[in-house]
Gaussian input, Z-matrix of N, CA and C with variables (Angstrom, degrees):
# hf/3-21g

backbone

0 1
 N
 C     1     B1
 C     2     B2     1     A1
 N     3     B3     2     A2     1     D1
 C     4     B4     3     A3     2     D2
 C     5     B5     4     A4     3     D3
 N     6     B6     5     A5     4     D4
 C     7     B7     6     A6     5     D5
 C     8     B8     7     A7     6     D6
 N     9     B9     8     A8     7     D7
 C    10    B10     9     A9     8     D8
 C    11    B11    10    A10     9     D9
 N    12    B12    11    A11    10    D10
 C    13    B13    12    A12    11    D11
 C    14    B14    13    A13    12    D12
 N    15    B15    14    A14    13    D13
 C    16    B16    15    A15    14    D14
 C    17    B17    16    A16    15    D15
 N    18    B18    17    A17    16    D16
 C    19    B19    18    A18    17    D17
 C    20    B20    19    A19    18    D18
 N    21    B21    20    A20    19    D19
 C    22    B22    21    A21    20    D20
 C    23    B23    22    A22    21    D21
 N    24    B24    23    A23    22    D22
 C    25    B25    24    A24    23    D23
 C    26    B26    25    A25    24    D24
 N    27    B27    26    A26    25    D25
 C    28    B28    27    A27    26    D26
 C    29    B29    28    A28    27    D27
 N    30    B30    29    A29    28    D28
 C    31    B31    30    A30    29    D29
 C    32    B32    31    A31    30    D30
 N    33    B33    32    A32    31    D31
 C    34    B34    33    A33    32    D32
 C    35    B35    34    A34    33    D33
 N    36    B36    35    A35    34    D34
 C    37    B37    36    A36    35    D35
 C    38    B38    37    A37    36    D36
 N    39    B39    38    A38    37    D37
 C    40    B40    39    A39    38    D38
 C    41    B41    40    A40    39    D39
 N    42    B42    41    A41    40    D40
 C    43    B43    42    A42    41    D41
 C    44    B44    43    A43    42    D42
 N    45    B45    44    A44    43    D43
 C    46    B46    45    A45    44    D44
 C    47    B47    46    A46    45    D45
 N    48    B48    47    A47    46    D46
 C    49    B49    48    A48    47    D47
 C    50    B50    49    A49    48    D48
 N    51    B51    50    A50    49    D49
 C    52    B52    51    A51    50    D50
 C    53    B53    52    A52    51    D51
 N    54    B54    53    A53    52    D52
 C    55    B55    54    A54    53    D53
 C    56    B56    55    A55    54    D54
 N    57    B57    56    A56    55    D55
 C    58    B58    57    A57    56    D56
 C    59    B59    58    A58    57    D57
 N    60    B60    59    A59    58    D58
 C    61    B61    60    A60    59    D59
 C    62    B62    61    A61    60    D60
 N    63    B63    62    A62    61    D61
 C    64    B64    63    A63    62    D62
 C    65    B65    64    A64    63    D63
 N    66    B66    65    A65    64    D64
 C    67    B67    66    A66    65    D65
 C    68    B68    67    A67    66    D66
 N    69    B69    68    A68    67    D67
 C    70    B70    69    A69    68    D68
 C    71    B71    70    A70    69    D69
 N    72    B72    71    A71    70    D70
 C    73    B73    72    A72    71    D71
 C    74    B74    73    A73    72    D72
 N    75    B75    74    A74    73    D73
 C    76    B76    75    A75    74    D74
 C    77    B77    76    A76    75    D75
 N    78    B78    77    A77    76    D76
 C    79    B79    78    A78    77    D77
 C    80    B80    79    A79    78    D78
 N    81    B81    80    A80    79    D79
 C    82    B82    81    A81    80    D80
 C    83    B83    82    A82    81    D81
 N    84    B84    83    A83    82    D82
 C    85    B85    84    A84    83    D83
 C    86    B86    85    A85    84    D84
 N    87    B87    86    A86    85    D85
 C    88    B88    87    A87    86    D86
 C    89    B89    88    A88    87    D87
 N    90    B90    89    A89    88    D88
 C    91    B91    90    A90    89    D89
 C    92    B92    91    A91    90    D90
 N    93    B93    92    A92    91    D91
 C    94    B94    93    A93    92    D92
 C    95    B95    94    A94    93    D93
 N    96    B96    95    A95    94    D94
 C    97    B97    96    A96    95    D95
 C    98    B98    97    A97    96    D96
 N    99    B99    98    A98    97    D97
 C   100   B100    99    A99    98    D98
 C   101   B101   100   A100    99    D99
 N   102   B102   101   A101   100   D100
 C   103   B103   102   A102   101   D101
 C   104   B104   103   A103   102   D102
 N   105   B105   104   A104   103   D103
 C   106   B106   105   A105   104   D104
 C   107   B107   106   A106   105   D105
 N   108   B108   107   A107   106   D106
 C   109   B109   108   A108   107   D107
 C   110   B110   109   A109   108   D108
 N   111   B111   110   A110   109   D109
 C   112   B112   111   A111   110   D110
 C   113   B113   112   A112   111   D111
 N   114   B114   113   A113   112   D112
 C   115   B115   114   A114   113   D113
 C   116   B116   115   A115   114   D114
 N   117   B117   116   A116   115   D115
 C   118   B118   117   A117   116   D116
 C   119   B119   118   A118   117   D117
 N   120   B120   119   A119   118   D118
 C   121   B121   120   A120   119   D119
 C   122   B122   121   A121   120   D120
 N   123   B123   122   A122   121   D121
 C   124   B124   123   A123   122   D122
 C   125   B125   124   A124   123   D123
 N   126   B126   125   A125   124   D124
 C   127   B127   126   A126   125   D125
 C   128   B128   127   A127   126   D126
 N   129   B129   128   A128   127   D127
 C   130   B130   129   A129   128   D128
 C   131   B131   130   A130   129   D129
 N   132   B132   131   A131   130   D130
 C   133   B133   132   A132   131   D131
 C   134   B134   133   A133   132   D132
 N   135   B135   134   A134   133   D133
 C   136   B136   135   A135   134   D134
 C   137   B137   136   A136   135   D135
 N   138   B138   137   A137   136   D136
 C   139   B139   138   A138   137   D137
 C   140   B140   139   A139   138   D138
 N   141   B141   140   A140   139   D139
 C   142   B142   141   A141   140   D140
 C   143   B143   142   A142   141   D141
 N   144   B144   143   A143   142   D142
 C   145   B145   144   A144   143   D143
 C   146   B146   145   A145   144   D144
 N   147   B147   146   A146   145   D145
 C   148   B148   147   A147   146   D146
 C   149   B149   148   A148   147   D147
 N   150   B150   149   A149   148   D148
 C   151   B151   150   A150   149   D149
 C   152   B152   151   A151   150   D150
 N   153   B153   152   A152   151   D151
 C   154   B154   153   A153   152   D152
 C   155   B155   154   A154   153   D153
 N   156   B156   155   A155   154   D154
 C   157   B157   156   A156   155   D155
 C   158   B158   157   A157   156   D156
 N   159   B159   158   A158   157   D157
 C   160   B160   159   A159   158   D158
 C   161   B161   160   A160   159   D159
 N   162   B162   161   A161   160   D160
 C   163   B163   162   A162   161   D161
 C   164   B164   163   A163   162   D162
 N   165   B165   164   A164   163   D163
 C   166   B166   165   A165   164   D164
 C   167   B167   166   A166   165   D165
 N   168   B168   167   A167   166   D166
 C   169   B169   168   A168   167   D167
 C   170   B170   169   A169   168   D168
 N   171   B171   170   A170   169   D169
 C   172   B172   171   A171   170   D170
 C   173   B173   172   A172   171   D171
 N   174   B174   173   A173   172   D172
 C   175   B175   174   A174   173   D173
 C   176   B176   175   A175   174   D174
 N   177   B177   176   A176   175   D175
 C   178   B178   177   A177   176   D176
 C   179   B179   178   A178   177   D177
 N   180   B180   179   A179   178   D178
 C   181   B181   180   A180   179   D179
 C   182   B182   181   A181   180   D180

   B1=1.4481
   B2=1.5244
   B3=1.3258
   B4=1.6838
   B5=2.0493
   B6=0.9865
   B7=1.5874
   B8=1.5197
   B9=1.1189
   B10=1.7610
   B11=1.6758
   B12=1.2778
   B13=1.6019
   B14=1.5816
   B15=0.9906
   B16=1.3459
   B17=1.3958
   B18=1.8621
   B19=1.0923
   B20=1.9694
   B21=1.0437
   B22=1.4884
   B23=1.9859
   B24=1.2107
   B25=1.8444
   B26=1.3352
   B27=1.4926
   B28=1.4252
   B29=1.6287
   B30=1.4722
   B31=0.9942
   B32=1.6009
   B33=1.3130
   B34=2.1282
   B35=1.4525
   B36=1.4554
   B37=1.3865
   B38=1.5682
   B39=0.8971
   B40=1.6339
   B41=1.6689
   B42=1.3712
   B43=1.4399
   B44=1.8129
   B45=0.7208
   B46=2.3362
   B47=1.3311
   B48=1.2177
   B49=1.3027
   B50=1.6644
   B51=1.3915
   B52=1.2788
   B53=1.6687
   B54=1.2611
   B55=1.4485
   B56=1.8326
   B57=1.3261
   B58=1.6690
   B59=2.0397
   B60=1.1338
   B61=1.3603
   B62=1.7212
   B63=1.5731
   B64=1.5090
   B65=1.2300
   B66=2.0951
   B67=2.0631
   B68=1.5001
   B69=1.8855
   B70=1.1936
   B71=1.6068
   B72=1.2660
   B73=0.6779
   B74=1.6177
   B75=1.6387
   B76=0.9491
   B77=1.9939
   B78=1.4529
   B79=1.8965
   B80=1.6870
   B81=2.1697
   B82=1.5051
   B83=1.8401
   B84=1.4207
   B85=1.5393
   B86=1.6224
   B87=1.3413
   B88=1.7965
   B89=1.6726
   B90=1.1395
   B91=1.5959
   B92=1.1150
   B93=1.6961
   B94=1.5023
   B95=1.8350
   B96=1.3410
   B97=1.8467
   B98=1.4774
   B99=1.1345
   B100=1.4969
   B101=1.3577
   B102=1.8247
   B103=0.8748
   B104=1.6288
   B105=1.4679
   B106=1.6590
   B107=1.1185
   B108=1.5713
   B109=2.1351
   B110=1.4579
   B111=1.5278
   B112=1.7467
   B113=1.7648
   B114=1.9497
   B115=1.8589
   B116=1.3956
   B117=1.6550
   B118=1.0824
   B119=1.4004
   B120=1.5877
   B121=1.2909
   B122=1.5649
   B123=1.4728
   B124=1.2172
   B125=1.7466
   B126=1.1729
   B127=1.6406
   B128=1.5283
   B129=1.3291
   B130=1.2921
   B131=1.6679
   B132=1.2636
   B133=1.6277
   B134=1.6059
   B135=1.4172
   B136=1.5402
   B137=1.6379
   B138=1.0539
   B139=2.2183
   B140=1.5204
   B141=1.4474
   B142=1.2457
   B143=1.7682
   B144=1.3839
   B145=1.3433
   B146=1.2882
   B147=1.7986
   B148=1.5342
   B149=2.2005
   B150=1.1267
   B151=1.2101
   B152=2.2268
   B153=1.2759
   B154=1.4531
   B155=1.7337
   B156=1.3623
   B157=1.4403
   B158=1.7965
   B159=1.2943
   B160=1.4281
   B161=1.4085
   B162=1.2512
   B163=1.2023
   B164=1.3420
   B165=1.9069
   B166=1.7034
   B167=1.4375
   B168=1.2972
   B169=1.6765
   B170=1.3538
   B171=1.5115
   B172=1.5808
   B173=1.4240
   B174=1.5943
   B175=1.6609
   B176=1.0026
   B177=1.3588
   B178=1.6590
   B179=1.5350
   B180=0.9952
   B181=1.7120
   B182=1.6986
   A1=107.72
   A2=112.77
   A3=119.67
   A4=101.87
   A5=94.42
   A6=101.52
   A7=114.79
   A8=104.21
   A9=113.48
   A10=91.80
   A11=103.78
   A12=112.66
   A13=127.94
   A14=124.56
   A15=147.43
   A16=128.10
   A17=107.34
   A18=132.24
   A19=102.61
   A20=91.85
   A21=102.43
   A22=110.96
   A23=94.45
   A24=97.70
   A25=115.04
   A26=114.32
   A27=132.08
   A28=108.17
   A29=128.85
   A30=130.60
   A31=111.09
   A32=100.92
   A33=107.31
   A34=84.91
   A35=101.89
   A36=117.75
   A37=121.17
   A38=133.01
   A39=132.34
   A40=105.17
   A41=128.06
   A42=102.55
   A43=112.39
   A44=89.26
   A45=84.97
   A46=100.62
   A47=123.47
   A48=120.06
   A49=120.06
   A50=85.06
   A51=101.54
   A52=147.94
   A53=140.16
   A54=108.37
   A55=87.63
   A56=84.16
   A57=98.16
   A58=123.72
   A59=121.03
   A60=132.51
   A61=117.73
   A62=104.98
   A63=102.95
   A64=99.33
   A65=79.88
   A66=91.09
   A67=73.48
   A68=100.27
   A69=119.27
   A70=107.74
   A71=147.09
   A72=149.74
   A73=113.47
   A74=117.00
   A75=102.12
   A76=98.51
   A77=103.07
   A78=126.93
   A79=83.57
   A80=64.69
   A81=77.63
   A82=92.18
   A83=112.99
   A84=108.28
   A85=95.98
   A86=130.21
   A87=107.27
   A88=76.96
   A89=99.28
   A90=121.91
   A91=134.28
   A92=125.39
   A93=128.30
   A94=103.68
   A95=110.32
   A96=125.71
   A97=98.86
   A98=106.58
   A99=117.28
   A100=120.47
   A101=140.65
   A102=107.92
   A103=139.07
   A104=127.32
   A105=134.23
   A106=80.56
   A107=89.48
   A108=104.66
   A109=71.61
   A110=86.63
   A111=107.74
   A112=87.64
   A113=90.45
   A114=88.04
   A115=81.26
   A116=105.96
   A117=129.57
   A118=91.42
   A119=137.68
   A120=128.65
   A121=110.88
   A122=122.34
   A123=121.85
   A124=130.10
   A125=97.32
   A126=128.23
   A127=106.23
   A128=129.47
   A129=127.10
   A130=126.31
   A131=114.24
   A132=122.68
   A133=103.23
   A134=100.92
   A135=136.53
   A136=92.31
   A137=111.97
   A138=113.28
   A139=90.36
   A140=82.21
   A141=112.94
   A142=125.63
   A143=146.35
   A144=122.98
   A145=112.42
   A146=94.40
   A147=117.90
   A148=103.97
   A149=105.03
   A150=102.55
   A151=120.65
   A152=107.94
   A153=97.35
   A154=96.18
   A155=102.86
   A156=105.45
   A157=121.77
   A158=96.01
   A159=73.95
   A160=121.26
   A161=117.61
   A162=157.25
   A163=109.32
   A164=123.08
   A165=104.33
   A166=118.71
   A167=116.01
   A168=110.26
   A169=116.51
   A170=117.25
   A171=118.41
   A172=124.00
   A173=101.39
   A174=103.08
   A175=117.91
   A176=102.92
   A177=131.88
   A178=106.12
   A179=120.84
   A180=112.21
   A181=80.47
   D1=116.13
   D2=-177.77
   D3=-97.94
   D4=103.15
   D5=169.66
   D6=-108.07
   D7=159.80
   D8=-166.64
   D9=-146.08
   D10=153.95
   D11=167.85
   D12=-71.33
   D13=85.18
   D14=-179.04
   D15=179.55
   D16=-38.82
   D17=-157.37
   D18=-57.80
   D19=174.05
   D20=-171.73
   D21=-113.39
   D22=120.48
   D23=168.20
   D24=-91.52
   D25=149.04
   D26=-178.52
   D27=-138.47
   D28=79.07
   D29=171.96
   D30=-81.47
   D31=132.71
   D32=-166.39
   D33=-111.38
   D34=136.17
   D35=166.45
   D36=-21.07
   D37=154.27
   D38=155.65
   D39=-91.55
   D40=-23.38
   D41=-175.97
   D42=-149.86
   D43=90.99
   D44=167.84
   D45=51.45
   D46=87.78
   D47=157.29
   D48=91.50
   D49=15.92
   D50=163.01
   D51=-76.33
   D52=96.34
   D53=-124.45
   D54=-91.88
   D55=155.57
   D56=171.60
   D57=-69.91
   D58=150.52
   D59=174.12
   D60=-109.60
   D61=123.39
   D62=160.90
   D63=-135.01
   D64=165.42
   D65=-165.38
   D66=-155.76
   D67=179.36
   D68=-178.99
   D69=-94.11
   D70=-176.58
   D71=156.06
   D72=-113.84
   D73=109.86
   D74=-148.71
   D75=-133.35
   D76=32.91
   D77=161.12
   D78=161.50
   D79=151.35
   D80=-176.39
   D81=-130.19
   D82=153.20
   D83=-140.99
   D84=-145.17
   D85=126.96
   D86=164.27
   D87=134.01
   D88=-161.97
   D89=155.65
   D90=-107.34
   D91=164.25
   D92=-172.82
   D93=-45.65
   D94=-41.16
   D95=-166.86
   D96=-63.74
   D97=-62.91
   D98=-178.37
   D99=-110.94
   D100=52.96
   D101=177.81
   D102=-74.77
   D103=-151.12
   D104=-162.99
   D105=-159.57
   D106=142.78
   D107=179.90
   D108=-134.39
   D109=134.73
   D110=151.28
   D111=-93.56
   D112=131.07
   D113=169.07
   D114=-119.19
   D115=-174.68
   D116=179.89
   D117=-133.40
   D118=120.66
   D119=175.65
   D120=-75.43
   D121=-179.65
   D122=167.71
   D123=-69.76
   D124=-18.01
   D125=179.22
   D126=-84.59
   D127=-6.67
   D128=-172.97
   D129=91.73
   D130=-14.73
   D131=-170.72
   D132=-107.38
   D133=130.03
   D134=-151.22
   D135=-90.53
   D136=147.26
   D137=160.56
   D138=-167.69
   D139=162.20
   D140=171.31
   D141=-87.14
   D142=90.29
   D143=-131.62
   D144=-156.58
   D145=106.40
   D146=-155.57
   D147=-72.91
   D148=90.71
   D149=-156.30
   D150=-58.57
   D151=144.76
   D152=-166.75
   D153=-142.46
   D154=-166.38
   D155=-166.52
   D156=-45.82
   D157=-40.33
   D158=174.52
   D159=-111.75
   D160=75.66
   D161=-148.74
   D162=-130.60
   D163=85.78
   D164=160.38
   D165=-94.37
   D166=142.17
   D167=165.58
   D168=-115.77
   D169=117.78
   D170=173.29
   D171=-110.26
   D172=118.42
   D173=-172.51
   D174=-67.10
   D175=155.78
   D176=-179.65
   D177=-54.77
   D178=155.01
   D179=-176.54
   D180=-99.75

């Protein structure tokens, strides 16, 4: 997963009715193998977030 600072997160629930989270990605931290997105969610609260399967990323135009 190649992320850049702008790009957009789409975290999908893990279970039934779970609602999904997006944020910006706003540094990207680690290495190409493994990177770390600092996001910024839409709600205001910041993490650090080693991205995995249910994991969308949508680029920045």
């Amino acid at each position: 997963m190649q992320a850049t600072v702008g790009d957009r997160v789409r975290i999908h629930g893990r279970t039934v009715g779970a609602a999904e989270r997006e944020g910006e990605v706003i540094d990207v931290r680690g290495s190409k193998e493994s990177p770390l997105l600092v996001v910024r969610y839409d709600d205001g609260h910041e993490t650090i977030l080693a991205p995995g399967a249910d994991c969308e990323l949508v680029h920045a135009d």
